[in-house]
C-alpha positions in Angstrom: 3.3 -193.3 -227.5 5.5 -189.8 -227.8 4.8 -187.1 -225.4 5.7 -183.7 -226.3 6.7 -181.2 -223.4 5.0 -177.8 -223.7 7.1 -174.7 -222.1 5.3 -172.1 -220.4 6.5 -169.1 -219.1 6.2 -168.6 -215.2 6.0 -164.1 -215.8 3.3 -164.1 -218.6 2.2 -167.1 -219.1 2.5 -167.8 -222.9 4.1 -170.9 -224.4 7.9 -170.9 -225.0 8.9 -171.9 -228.7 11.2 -174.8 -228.9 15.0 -173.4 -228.7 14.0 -170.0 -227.1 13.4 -168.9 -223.4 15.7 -168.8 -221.0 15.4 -170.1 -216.7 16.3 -167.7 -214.4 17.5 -169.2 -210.6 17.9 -167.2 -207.5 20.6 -168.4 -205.5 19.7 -167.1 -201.5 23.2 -165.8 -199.1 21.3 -167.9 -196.8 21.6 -171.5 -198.0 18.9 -172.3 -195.6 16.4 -171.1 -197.5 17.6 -172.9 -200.8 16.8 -171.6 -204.1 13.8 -170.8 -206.6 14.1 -171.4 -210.5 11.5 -169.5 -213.4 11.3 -170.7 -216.9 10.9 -167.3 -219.1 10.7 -166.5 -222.6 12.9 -164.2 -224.3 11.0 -161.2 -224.4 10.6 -161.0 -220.4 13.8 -162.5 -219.8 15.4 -159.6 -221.4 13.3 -157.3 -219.3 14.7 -158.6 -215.9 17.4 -157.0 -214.0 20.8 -157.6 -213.6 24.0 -157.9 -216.1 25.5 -160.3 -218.6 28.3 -162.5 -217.1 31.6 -163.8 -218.7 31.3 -167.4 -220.3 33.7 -169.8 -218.9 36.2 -171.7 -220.6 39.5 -170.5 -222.6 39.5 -167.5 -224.9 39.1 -168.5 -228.2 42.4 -168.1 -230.2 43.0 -165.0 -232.4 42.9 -164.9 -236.1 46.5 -164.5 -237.4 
Protein backbone atom coordinates (compact mmCIF):
# COMPACT_ATOMS: atom_id res chain seq x y z
CA UNK A 1 0.00 0.00 0.00
CA UNK A 2 1.56 3.64 -1.04
CA UNK A 3 1.14 6.46 1.24
CA UNK A 4 1.28 9.90 -0.05
CA UNK A 5 2.68 12.77 2.34
CA UNK A 6 0.55 15.83 2.36
CA UNK A 7 2.50 19.34 3.14
CA UNK A 8 0.85 21.83 5.07
CA UNK A 9 1.94 25.11 5.80
CA UNK A 10 2.64 25.86 9.64
CA UNK A 11 1.66 30.22 8.90
CA UNK A 12 -1.60 29.70 6.92
CA UNK A 13 -2.44 26.51 6.85
CA UNK A 14 -2.98 25.59 3.20
CA UNK A 15 -1.47 22.53 1.52
CA UNK A 16 2.00 22.89 -0.13
CA UNK A 17 2.14 21.74 -3.88
CA UNK A 18 4.67 19.07 -4.55
CA UNK A 19 8.20 20.94 -5.42
CA UNK A 20 7.15 24.25 -3.78
CA UNK A 21 7.38 25.70 -0.21
CA UNK A 22 10.23 26.21 1.55
CA UNK A 23 11.23 25.30 5.82
CA UNK A 24 12.37 27.99 7.68
CA UNK A 25 14.74 27.00 10.99
CA UNK A 26 15.65 29.33 13.83
CA UNK A 27 18.87 28.58 15.06
CA UNK A 28 18.88 30.19 19.09
CA UNK A 29 22.64 32.10 20.34
CA UNK A 30 21.80 29.98 23.24
CA UNK A 31 22.21 26.37 22.21
CA UNK A 32 20.37 25.47 25.29
CA UNK A 33 17.29 26.19 24.03
CA UNK A 34 17.82 24.22 20.70
CA UNK A 35 16.04 25.19 17.61
CA UNK A 36 12.44 25.36 15.98
CA UNK A 37 11.78 24.47 12.19
CA UNK A 38 8.26 25.81 10.02
CA UNK A 39 7.30 24.19 6.72
CA UNK A 40 5.97 27.35 4.52
CA UNK A 41 4.75 27.80 1.15
CA UNK A 42 6.13 30.15 -1.18
CA UNK A 43 3.83 32.89 -0.91
CA UNK A 44 4.45 33.45 2.97
CA UNK A 45 7.89 32.40 2.80
CA UNK A 46 8.64 35.28 0.69
CA UNK A 47 6.81 37.45 3.09
CA UNK A 48 9.28 36.72 6.08
CA UNK A 49 12.05 38.76 7.07
CA UNK A 50 15.51 38.60 6.55
CA UNK A 51 17.96 38.44 3.37
CA UNK A 52 19.07 36.01 0.65
CA UNK A 53 22.49 34.27 1.51
CA UNK A 54 25.34 33.23 -0.89
CA UNK A 55 25.10 29.43 -2.09
CA UNK A 56 28.10 27.47 -1.24
CA UNK A 57 30.31 25.73 -3.43
CA UNK A 58 32.81 27.16 -6.31
CA UNK A 59 31.78 29.85 -8.77
CA UNK A 60 30.72 28.49 -11.77
CA UNK A 61 33.25 29.10 -14.55
CA UNK A 62 32.83 32.03 -17.07
CA UNK A 63 31.81 31.77 -20.59
CA UNK A 64 34.83 32.44 -22.82
Amino acid sequence: MARKTILVCDKCSSEVPEGRGAVMRLNYTDARRGSKQADLCDDCAGGMPGRAVARRGRRPKSVA
